[in-house]
One Martini backbone bead per residue (centre of mass of N, CA, C, O) as a GRO file, in nm:
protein
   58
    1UNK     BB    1 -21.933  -6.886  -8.308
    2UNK     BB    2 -22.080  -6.773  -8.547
    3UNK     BB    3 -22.245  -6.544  -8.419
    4UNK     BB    4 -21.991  -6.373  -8.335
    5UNK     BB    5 -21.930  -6.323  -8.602
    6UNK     BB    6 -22.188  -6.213  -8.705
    7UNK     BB    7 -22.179  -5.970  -8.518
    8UNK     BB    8 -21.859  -5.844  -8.593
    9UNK     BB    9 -21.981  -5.781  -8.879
   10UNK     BB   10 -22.156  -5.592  -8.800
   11UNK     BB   11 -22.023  -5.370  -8.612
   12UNK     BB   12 -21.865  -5.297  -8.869
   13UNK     BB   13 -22.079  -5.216  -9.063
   14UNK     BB   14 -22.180  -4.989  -8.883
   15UNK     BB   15 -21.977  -4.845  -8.852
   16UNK     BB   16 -21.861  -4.759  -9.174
   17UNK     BB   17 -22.192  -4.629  -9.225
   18UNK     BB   18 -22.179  -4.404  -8.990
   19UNK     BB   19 -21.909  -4.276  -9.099
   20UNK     BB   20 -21.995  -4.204  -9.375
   21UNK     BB   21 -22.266  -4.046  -9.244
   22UNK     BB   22 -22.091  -3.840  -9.016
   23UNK     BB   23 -22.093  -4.033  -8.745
   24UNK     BB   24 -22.039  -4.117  -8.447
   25UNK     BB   25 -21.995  -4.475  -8.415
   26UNK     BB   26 -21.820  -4.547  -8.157
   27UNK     BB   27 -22.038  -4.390  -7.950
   28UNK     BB   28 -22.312  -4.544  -8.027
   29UNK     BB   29 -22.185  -4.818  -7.965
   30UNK     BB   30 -22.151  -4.779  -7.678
   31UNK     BB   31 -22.420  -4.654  -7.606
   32UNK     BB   32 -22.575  -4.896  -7.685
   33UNK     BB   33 -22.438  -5.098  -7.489
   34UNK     BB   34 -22.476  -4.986  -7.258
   35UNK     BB   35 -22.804  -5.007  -7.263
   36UNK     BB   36 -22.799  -5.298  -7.250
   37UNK     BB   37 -22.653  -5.385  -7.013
   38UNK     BB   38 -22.865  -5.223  -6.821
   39UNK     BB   39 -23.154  -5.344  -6.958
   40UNK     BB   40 -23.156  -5.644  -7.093
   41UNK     BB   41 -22.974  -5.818  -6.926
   42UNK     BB   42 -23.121  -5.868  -6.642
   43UNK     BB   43 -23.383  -5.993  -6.784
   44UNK     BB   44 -23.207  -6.248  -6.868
   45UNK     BB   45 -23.074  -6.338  -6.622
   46UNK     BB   46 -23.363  -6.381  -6.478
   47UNK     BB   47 -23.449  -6.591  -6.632
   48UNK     BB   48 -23.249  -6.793  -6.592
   49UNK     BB   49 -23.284  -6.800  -6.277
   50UNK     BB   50 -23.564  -6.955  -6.289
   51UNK     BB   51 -23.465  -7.190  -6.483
   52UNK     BB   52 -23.291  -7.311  -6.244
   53UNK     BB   53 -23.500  -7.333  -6.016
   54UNK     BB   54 -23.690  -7.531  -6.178
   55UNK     BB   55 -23.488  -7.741  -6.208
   56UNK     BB   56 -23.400  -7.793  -5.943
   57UNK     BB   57 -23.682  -7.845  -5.772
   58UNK     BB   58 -23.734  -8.136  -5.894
   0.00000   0.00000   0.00000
């Protein structure tokens, strides 16, 4: 849960810095988020279902 926070009190600070050097903060937020959830998240689902087919096969 603390993690959470922590994740959240920083995209707000990346959001603020972002504004503040005239950047639209909100875009790149999005754009990144898009970005992981295409790239990086199926390679992550990917380990975990490896890890529960080898935990189950035994």
């Amino acid at each position: 849960m603390k993690y959470a926070l922590y994740g959240t009190i920083g995209l707000v600070i990346i959001f603020i810095v972002l504004n503040l050097l005239n950047y639209d903060g909100f875009n790149i937020i999005i754009v990144s988020f898009e970005w992981v959830t295409r790239y990086i998240l199926p390679w992550i689902a990917l380990y975990w279902f490896i890890q529960f087919v080898k935990r189950n096969k035994r």
